[in-house]
N, C-alpha and C positions, 0 to 999 in steps of 0.2 A: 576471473576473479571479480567484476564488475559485476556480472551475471548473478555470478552467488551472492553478492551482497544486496542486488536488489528483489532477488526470490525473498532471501529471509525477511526482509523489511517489508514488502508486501504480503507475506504471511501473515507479520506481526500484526500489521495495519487492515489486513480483510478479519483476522480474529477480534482486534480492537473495534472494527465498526458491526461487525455481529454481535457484540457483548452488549454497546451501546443499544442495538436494536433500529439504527439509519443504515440507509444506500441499500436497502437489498439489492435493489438492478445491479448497482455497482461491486456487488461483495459474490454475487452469482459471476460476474463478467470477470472479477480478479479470476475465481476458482479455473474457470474456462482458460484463463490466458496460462497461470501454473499448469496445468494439464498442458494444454499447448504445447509449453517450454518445454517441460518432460518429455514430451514426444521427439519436437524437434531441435530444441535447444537454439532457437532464434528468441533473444531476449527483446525485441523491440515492442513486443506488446505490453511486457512487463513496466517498462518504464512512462507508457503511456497510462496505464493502471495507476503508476505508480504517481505520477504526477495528480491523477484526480482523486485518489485517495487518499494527497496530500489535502489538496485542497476542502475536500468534505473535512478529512476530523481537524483542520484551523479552524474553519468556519464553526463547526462545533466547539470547541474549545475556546473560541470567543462569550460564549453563555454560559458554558459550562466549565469552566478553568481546569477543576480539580481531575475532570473524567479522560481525559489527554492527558499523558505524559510528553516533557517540552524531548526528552529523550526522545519518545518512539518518534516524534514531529523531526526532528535531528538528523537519528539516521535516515530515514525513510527520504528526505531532504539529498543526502549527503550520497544514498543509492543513486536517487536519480540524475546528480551530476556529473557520477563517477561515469558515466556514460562515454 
C-alpha cells in the first residue's frame, strides 16, 4: 500500500517538474527508478526520488507560489513517510 502511494505521488511530481521545465537529471532518474519498481517491485529507490523531488519543487515554490500546488507538496510529503 505504501509502495502505491509513493509511485503515484512520484508520477505526479516527475509530471509536475517536466511541465515546469527544472530537474531534467532528476525527472530522467524518477522515470529510471518507476521502471525499476515495475520490474522489481523494491520501492526504495522510489522514496529516495521521492524525497528530492520534494525538495526541488519547495524550493521552486518559494519563487514561484502559484505553480506548486501545497496539495501535490502534501502528498508526495505524506508518501514518503509512509515508508
Amino acid at each position: 500500500m505504501a509502495a502505491e502511494k509513493i509511485e503515484k505521488a512520484l508520477v505526479e511530481a516527475k509530471d509536475k517538474l517536466s511541465q515546469l521545465g527544472i530537474e531534467e537529471q532528476l525527472v530522467s532518474e524518477i522515470e529510471w527508478c518507476l521502471g525499476s519498481y515495475a520490474h522489481d517491485q523494491n520501492a526504495e529507490g522510489l522514496y529516495v526520488k521521492g524525497a528530492e523531488a520534494y525538495t526541488a519543487l519547495e524550493k521552486f515554490k518559494k519563487t514561484n507560489a502559484r505553480k506548486v500546488s501545497k496539495k501535490l507538496l502534501d502528498d508526495l510529503e505524506k508518501a514518503i513517510k509512509s515508508k
